[in-house]
PQR file with spaces between the fields and no chain letter, atoms N, CA, C, O and H, PARSE charges and radii, in Angstrom:
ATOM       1  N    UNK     1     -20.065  -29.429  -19.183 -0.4000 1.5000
ATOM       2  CA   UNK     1     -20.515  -28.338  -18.348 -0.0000 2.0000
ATOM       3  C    UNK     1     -19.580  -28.144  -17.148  0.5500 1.7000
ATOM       4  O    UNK     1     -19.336  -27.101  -16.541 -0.5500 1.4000
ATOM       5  N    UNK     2     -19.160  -29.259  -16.962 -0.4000 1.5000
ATOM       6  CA   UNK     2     -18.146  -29.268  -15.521 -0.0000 2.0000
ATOM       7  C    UNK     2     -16.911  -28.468  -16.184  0.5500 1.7000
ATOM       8  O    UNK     2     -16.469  -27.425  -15.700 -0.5500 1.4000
ATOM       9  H    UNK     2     -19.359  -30.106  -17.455  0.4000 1.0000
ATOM      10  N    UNK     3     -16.371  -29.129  -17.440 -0.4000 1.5000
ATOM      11  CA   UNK     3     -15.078  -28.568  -17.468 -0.0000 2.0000
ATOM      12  C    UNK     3     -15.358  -26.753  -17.803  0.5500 1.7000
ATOM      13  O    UNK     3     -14.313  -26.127  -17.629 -0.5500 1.4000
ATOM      14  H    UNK     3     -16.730  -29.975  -17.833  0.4000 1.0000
ATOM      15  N    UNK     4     -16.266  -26.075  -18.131 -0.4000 1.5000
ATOM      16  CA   UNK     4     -16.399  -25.186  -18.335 -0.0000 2.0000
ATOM      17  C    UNK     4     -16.912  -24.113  -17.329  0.5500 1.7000
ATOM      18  O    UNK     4     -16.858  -22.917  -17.616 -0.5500 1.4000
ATOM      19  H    UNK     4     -17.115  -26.584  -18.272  0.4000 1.0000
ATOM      20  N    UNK     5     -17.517  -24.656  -15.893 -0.4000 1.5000
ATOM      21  CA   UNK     5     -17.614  -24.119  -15.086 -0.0000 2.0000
ATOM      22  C    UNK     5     -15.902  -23.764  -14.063  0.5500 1.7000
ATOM      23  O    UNK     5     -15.568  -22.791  -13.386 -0.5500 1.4000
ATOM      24  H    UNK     5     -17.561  -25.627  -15.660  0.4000 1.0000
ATOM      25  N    UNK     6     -15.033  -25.331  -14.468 -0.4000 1.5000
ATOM      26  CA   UNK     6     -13.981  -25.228  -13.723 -0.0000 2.0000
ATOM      27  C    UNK     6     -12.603  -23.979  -14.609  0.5500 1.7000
ATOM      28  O    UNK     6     -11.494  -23.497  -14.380 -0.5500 1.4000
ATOM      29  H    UNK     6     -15.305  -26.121  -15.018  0.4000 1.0000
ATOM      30  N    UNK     7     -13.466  -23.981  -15.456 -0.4000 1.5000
ATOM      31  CA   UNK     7     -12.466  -22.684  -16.318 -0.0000 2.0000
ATOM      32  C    UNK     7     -12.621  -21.670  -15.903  0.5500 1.7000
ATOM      33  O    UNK     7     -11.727  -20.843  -15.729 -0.5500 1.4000
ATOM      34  H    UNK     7     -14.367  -24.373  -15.642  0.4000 1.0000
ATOM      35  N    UNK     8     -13.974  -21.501  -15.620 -0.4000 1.5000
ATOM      36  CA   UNK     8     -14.207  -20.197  -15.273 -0.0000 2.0000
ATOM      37  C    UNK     8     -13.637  -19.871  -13.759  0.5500 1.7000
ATOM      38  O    UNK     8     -13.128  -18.810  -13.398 -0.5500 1.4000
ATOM      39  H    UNK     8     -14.701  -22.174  -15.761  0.4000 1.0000
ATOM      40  N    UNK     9     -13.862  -21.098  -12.941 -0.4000 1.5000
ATOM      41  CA   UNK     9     -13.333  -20.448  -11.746 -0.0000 2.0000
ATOM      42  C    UNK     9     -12.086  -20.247  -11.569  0.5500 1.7000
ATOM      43  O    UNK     9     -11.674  -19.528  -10.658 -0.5500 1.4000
ATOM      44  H    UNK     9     -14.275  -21.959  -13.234  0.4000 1.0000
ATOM      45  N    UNK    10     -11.163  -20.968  -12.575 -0.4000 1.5000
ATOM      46  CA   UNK    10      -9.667  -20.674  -12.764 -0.0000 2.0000
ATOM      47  C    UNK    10      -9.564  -19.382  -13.027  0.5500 1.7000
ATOM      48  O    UNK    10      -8.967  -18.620  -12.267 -0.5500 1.4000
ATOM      49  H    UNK    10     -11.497  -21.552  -13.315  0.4000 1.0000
ATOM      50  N    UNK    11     -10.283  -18.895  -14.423 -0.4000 1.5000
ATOM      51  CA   UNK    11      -9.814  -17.068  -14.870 -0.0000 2.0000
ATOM      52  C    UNK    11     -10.396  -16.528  -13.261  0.5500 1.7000
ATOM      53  O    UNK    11      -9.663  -15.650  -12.807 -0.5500 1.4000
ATOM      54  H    UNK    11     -10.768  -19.514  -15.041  0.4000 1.0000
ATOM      55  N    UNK    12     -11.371  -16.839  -12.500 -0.4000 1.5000
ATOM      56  CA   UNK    12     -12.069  -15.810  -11.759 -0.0000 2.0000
ATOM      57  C    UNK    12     -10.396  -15.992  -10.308  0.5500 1.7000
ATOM      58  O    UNK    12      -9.851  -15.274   -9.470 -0.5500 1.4000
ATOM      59  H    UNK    12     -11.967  -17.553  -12.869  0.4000 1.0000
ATOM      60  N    UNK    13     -10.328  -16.707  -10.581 -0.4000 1.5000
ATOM      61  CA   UNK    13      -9.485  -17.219   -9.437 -0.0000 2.0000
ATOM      62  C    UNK    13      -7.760  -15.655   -9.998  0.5500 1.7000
ATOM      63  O    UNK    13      -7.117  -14.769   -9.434 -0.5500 1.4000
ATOM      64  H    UNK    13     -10.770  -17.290  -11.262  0.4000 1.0000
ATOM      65  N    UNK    14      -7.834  -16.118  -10.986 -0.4000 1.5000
ATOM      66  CA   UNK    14      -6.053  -14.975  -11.717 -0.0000 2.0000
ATOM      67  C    UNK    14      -6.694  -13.559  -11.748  0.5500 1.7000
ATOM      68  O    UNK    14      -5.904  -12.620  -11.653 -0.5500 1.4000
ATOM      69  H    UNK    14      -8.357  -16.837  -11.444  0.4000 1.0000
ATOM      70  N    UNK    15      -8.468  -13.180  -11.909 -0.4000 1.5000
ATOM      71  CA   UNK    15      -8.650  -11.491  -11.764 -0.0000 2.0000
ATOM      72  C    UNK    15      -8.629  -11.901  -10.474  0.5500 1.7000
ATOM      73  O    UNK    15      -7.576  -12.518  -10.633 -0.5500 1.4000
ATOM      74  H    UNK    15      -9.110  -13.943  -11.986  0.4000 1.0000
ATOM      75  N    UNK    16      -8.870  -12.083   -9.386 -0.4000 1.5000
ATOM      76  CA   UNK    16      -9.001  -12.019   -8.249 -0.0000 2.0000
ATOM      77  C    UNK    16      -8.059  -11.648   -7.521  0.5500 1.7000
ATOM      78  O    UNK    16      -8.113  -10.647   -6.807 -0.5500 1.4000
ATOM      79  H    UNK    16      -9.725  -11.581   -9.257  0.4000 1.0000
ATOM      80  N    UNK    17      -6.716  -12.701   -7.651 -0.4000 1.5000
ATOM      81  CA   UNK    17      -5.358  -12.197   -7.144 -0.0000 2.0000
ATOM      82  C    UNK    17      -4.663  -11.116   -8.514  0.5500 1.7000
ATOM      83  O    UNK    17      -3.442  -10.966   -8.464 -0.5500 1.4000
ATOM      84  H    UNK    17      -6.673  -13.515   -8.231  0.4000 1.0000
ATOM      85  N    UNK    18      -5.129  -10.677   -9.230 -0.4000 1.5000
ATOM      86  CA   UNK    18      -4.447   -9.286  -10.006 -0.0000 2.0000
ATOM      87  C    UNK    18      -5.082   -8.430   -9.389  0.5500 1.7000
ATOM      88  O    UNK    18      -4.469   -7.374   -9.233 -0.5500 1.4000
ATOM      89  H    UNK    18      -6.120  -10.799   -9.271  0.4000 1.0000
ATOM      90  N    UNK    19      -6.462   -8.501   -8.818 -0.4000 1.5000
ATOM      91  CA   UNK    19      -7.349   -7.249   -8.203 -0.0000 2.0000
ATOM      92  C    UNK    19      -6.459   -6.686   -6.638  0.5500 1.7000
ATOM      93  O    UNK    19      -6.229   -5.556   -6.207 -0.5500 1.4000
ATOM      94  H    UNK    19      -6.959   -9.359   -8.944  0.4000 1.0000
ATOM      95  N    UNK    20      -6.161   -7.948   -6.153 -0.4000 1.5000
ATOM      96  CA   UNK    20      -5.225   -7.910   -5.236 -0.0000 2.0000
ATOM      97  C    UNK    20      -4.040   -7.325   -4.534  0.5500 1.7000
ATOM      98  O    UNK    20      -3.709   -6.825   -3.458 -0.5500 1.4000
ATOM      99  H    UNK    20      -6.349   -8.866   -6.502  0.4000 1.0000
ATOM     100  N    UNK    21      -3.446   -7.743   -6.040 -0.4000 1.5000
ATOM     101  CA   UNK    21      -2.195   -7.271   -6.014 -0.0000 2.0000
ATOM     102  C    UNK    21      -2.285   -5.605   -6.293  0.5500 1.7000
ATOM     103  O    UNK    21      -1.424   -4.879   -5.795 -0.5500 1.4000
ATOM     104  H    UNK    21      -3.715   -8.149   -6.914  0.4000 1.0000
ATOM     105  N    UNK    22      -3.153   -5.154   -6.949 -0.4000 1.5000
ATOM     106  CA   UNK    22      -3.555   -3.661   -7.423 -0.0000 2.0000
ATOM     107  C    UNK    22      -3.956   -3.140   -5.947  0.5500 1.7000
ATOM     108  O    UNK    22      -3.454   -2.085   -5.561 -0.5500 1.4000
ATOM     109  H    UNK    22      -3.853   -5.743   -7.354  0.4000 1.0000
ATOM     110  N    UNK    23      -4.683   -3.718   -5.264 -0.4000 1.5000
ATOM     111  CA   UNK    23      -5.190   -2.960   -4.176 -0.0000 2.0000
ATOM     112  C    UNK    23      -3.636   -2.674   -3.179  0.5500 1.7000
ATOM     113  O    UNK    23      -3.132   -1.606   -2.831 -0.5500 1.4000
ATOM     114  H    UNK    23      -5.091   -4.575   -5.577  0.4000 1.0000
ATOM     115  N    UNK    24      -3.208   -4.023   -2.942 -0.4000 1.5000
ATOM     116  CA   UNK    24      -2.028   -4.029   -1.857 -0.0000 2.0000
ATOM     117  C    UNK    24      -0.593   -2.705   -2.336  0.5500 1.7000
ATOM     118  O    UNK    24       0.180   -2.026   -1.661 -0.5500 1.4000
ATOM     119  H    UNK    24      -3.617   -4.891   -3.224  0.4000 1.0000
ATOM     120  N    UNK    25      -0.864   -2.890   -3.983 -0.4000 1.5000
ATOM     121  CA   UNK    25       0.270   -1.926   -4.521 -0.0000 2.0000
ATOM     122  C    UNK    25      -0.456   -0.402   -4.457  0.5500 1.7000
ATOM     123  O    UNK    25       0.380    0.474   -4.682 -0.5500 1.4000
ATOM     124  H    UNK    25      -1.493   -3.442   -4.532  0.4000 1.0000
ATOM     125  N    UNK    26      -1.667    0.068   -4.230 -0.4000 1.5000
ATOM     126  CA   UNK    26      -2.370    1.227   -3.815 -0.0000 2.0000
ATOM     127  C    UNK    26      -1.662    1.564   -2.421  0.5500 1.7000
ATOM     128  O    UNK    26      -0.801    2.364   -2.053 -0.5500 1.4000
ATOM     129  H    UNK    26      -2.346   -0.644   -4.047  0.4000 1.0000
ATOM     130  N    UNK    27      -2.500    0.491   -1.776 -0.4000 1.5000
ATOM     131  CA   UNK    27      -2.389    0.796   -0.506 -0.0000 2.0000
ATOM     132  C    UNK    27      -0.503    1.098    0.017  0.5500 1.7000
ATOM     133  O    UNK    27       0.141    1.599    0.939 -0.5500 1.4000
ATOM     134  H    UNK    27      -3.199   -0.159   -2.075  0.4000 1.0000
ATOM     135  N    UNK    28      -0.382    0.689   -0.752 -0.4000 1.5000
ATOM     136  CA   UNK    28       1.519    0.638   -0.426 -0.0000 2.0000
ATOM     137  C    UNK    28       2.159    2.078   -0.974  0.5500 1.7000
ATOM     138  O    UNK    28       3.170    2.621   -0.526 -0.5500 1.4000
ATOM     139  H    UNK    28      -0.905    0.282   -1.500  0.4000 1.0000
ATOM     140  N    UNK    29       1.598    2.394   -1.690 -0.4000 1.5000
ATOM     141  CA   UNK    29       1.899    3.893   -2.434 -0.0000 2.0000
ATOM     142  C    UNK    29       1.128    4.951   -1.945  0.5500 1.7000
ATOM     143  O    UNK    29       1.337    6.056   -2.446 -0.5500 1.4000
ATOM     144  H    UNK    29       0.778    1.953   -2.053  0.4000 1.0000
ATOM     145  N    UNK    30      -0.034    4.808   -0.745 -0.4000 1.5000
ATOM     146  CA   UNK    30      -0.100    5.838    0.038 -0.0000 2.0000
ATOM     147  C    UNK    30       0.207    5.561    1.065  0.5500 1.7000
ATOM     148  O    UNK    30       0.133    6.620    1.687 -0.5500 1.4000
ATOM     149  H    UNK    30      -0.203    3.910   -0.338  0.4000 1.0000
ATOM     150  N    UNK    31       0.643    4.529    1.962 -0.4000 1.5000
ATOM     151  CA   UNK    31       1.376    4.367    3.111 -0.0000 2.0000
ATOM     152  C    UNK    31       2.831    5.030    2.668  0.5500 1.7000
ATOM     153  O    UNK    31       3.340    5.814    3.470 -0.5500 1.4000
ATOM     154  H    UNK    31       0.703    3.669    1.457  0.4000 1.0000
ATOM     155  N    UNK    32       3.340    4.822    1.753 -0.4000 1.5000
ATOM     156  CA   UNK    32       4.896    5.289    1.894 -0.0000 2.0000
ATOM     157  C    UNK    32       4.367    7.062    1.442  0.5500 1.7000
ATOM     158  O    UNK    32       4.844    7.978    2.112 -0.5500 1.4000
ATOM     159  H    UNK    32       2.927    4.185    1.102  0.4000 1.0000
ATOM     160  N    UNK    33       3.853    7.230    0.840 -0.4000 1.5000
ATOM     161  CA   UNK    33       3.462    8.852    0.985 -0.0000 2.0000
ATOM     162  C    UNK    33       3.051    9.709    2.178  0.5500 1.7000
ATOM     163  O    UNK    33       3.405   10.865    2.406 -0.5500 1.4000
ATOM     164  H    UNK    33       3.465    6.486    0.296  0.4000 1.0000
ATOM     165  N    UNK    34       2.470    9.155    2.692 -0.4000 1.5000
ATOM     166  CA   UNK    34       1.940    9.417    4.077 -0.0000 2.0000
ATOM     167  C    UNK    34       3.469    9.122    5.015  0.5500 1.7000
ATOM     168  O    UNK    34       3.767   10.149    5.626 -0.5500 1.4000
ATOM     169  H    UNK    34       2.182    8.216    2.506  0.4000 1.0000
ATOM     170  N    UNK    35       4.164    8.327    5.181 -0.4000 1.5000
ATOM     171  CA   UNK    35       4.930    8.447    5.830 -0.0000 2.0000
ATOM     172  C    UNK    35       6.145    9.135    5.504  0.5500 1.7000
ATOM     173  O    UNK    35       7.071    9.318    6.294 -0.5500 1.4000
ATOM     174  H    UNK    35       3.921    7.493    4.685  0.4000 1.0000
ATOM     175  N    UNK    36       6.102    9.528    4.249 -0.4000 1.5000
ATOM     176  CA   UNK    36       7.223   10.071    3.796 -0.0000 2.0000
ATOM     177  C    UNK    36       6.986   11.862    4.455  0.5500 1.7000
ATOM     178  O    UNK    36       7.837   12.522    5.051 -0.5500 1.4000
ATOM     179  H    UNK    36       5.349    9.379    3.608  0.4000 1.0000
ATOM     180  N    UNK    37       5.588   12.283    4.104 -0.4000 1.5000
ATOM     181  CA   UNK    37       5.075   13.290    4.570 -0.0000 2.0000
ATOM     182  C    UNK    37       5.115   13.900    5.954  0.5500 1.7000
ATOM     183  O    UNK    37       5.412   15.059    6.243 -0.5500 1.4000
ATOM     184  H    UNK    37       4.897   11.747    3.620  0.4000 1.0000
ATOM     185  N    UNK    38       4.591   12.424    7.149 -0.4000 1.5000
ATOM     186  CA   UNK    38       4.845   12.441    8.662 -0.0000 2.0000
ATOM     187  C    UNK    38       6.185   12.756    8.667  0.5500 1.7000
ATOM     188  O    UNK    38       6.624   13.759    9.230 -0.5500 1.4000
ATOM     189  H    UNK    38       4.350   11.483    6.914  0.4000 1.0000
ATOM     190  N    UNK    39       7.150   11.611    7.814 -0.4000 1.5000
ATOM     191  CA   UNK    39       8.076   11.698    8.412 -0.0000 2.0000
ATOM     192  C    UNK    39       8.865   12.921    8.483  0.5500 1.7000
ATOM     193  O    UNK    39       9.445   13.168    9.540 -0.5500 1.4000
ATOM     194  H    UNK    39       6.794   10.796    7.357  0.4000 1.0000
ATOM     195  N    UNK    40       8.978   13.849    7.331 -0.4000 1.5000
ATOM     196  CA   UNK    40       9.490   14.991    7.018 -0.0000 2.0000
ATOM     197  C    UNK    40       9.088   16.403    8.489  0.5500 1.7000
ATOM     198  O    UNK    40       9.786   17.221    9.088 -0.5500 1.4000
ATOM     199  H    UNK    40       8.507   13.648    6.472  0.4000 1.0000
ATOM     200  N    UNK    41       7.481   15.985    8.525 -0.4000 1.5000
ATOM     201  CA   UNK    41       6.953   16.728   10.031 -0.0000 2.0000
ATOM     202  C    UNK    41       7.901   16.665   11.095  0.5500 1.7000
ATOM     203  O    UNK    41       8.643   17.542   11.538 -0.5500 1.4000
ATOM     204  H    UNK    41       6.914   15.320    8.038  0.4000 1.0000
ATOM     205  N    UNK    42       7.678   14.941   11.574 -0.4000 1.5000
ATOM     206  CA   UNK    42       8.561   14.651   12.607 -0.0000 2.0000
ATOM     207  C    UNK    42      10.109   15.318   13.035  0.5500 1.7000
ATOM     208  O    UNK    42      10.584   15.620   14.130 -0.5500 1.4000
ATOM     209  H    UNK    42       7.076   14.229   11.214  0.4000 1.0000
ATOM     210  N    UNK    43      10.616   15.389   11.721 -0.4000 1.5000
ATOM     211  CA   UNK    43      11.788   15.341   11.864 -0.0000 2.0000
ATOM     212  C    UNK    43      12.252   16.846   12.044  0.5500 1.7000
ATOM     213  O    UNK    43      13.171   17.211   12.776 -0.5500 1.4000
ATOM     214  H    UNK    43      10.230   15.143   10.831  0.4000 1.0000
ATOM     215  N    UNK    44      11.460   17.656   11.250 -0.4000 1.5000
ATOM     216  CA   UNK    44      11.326   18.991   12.045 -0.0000 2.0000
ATOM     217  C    UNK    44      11.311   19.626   13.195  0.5500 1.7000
ATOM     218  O    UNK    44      11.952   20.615   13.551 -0.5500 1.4000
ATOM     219  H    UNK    44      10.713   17.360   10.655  0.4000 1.0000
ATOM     220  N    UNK    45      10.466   18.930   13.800 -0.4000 1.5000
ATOM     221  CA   UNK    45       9.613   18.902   14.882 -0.0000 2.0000
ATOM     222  C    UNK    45      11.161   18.723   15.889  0.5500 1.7000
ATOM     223  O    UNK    45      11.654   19.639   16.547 -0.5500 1.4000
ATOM     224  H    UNK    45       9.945   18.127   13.510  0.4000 1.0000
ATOM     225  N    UNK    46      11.592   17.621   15.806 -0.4000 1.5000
ATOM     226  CA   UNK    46      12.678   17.110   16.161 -0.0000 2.0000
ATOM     227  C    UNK    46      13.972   17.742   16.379  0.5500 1.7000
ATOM     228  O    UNK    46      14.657   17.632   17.396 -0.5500 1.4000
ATOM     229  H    UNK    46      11.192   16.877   15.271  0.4000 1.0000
ATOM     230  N    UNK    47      14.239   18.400   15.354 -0.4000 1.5000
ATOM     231  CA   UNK    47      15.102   19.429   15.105 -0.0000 2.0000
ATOM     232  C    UNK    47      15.329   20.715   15.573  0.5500 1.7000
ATOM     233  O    UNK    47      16.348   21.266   15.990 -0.5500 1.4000
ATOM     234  H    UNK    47      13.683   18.490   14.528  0.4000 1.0000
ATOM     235  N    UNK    48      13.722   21.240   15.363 -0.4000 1.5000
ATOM     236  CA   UNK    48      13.100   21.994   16.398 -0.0000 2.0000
ATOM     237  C    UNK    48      13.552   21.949   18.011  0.5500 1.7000
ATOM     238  O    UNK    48      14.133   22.848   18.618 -0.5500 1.4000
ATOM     239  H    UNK    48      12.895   20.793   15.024  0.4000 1.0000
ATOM     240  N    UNK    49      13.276   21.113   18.348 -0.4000 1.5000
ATOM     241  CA   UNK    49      13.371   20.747   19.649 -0.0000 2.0000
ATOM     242  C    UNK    49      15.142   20.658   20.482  0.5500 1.7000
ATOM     243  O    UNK    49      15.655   21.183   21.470 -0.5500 1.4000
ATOM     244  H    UNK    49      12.804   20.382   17.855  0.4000 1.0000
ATOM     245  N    UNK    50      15.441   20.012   19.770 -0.4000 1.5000
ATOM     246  CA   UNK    50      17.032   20.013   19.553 -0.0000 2.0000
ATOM     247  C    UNK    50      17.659   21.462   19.826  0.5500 1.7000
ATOM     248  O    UNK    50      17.915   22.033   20.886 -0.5500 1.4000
ATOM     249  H    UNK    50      15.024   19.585   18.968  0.4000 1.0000
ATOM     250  N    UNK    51      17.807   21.831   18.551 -0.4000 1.5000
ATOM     251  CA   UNK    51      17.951   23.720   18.670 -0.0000 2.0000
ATOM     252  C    UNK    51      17.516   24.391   19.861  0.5500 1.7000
ATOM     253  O    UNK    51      18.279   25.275   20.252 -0.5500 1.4000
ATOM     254  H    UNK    51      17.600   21.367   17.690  0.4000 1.0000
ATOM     255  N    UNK    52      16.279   24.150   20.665 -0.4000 1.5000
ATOM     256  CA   UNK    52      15.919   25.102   21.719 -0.0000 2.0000
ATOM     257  C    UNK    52      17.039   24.525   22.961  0.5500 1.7000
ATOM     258  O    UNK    52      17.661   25.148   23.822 -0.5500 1.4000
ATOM     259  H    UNK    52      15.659   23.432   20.348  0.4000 1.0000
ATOM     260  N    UNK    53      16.983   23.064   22.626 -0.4000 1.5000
ATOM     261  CA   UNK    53      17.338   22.723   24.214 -0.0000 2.0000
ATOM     262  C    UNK    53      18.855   22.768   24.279  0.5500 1.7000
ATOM     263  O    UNK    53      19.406   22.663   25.374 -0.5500 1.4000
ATOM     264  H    UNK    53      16.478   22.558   21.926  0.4000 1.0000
ATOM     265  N    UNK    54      19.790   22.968   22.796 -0.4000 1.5000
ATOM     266  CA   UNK    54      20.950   23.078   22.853 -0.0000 2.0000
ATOM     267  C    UNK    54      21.372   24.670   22.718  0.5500 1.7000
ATOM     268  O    UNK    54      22.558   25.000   22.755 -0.5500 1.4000
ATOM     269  H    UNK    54      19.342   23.054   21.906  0.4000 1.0000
């Protein structure tokens, strides 16, 4: 019973860090979207600004 409870917490232990890694690789693919997006604003914005004052 022991060795079969300690199996299980091994598989629960490998979905756990794959669930992980899925979330962190989400979260990483709308941070770089989002900043890719700001950044494109910004840089307008920037440019913008540039042009008037030159």
């Amino acid at each position: 019973m022991l060795i079969k409870a300690l199996r299980f917490l091994k598989v629960s232990k490998g979905a756990t860090a794959i669930e992980y890694a899925l979330i962190a690789s989400l979260i990483a693919v709308v941070a770089i979207a989002g900043m890719k997006t700001i950044g494109g604003k910004i840089s307008n914005q920037l440019n913008n600004i540039a042009n008037n004052l030159g």
